[in-house]
N, C-alpha and C positions, 0 to 999 in steps of 0.2 A: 195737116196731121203730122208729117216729118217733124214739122221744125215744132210740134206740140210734143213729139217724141223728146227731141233734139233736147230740148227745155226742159221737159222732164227727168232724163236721162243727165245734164247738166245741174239739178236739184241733187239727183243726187248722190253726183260725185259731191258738189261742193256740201253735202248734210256728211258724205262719208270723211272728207276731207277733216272736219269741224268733230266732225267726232274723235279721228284719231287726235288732234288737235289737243282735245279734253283729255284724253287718253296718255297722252303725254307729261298733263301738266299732274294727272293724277299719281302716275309713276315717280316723278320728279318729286311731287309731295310727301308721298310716302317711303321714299330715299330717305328722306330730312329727317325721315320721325323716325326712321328704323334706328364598537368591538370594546363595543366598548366597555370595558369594569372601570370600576371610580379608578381612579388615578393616582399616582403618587409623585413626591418629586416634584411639585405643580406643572403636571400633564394634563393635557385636553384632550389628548386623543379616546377610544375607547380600549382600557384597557391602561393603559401607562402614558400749375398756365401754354397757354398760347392762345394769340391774336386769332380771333375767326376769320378767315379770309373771303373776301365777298363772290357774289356767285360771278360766273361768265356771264360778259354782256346780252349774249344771245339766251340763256336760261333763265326761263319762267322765275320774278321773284318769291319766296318761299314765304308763306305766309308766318307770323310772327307769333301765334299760337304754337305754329309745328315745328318751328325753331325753338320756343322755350322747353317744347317736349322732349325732343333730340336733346337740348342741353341736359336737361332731368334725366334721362334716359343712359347720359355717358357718362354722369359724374362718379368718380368712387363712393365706394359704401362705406360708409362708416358703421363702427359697430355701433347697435340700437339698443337706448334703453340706461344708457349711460349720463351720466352729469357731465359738463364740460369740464368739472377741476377734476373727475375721477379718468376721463381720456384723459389729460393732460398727467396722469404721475402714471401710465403706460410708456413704460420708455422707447425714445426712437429707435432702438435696433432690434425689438422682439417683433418678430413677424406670425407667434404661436401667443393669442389668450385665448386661456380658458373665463368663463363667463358664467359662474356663479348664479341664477335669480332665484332669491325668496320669493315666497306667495306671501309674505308680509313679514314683518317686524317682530311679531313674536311667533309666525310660525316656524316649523322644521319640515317642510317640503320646497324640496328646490327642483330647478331643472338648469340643466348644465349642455353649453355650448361654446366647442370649437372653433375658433374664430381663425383662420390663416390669409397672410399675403404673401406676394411674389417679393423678391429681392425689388428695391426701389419703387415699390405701389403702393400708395395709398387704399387700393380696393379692396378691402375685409371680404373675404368670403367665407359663411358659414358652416356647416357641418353640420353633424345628424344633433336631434336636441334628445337628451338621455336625460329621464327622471334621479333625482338622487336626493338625499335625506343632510339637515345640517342639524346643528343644535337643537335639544328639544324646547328650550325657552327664546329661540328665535337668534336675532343677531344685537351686536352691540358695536359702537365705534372706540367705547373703553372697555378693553378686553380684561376681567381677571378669573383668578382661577377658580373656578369650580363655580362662577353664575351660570353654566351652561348656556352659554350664548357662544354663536362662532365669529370671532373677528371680523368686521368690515374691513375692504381696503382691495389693495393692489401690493401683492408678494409675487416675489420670483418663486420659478420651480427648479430646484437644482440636484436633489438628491432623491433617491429609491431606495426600496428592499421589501422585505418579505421572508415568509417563512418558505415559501415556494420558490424553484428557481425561475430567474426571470424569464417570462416569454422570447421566442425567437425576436431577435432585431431591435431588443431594448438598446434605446442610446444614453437615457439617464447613469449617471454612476450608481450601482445597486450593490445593498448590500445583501446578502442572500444568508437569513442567521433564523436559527430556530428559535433566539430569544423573541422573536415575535410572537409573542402566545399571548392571547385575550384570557382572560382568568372573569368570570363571574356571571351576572349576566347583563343585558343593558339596563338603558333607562327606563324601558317598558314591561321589564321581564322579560326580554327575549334572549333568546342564545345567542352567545357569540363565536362562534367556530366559525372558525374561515374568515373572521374579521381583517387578521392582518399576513394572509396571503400573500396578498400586494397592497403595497405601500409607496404614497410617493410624499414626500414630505412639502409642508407649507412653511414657505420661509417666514414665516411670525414667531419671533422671540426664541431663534436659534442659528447654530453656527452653522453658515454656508458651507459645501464642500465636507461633511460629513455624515455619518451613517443618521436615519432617521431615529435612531436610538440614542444617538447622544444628548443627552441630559443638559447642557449647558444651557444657563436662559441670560443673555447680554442684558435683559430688561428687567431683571431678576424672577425669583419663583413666583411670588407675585399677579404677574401681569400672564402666568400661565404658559402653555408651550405644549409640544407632542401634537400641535395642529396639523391632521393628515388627511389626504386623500387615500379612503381605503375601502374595501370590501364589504357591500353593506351587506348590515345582518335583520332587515325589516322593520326597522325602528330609528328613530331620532337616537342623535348622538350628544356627545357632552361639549363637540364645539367643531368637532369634524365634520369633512363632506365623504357621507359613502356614495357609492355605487357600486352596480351590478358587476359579478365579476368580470365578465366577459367586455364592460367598458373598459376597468381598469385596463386589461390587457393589452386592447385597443389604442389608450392612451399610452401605457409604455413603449410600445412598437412605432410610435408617432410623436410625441414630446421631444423635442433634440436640442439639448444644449446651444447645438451653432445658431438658432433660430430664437436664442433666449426665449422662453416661454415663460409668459407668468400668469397669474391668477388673478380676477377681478371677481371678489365674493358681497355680499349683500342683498338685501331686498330690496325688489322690484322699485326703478326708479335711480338705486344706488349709481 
């Protein structure tokens, strides 16, 4: 009867044994895997490596499943949703885009998202996604004046203003002028008051380093210009992207020059 104990009691150490055993390999596993009025002037705005290094010889090998996961698991994010030539004209020192998506080709509902990295990372990280409005006949990769379509592509963001003065901790250069006045009303009959509030300018078919009011088109009047981000008024625009004002805000308190910020616009897929 003893040594039936004995045996018994010997089962089951060595079943507790074999359990922590399992118990070990499974922690080990799970390591592995852890404003607009028509325009003038040809405006578009509204209005005017390393090697993996192999495990300890005494550690359980990692099964090759949960090591493909782990690698999935740590890679950088790239931003989604994009073609490889439109990542590629993102230049290497902006660590702020903004991320434009149509609901299609000829609509004028977008949503808009924040993208940021750290100094030296390739890991995109996103931001809140805020509804906002683009042209009312959609987008175009041949931009001119007055097809109401808003520019495809990838522009820098270098300039602000507004008829408002700028929010606490704007870092853009702003211009802060009353000539920002919407005059009519939009493309849908809606009002435009408070359209151009805030303003940040879209570098398409205008001089870098000045007010969003200057008028100069390097690509001539033509190919259009006054493309801005601004305060939407509840309707499609003539080639801008509005938003809500309290985004705008948002964005000027957070866009920063040293961080080069630019804009990647078009429909879903772009």
């Amino acid at each position: 009867m003893a040594a039936r104990h004995a045996q018994q009691r010997g089962m089951r150490i060595r079943m507790t044994r074999r359990g922590k055993a399992v118990s070990g390999l499974a922690l080990t596993t799970l390591v592995g895997t852890a404003l607009w009025a028509w325009p003038a002037s040809g405006d578009d705005h509204d209005g005017h490596r390393s090697e993996q290094a192999r495990p300890a010889p005494s550690a359980p090998e990692v099964p090759a499943h949960a090591a493909a996961g782990h690698a999935q698991a740590t890679a950088p994010r790239a931003i989604p949703g994009l073609s490889d030539a439109t990542r590629k004209q993102i230049p290497a020192d902006s660590r702020q885009v903004l991320v434009v998506t149509g609901q299609g080709v000829d609509q004028h509902d977008s949503s808009v998202v924040l993208y940021t990295r750290a100094q030296d990372s390739d890991d995109w990280r996103p931001g809140a996604r805020w509804a906002a409005h683009n042209a009312s006949r959609g987008w175009t990769k041949d931009h001119r004046y007055g097809d109401l379509r808003s520019p495809e592509g990838v522009f820098t963001l270098s300039d602000a203003g507004g008829k408002l003065a700028p929010p606490e901790g704007t870092k853009l250069p702003y211009d802060r002028n009353d000539s920002f006045v919407a005059h009519g009303t939009g493309v849908e009959g809606e009002p435009l008051g408070g359209a151009f509030d805030y303003v940040i300018a879209i570098d398409y078919n205008r001089v870098k380093g000045s007010s969003p009011l200057d008028q100069r088109r390097p690509m001539g009047d033509r190919k259009g210009g006054g493309v801005w981000l601004h305060v939407d008024h509840d309707g499609p625009t003539q080639g801008c992207i509005s938003l809500k004002p309290e985004v705008m805000q948002e964005l000027l308190r957070t866009l920063d020059p040293a961080q080069h910020p630019v804009i990647v616009m078009g429909p879903a897929g772009h």
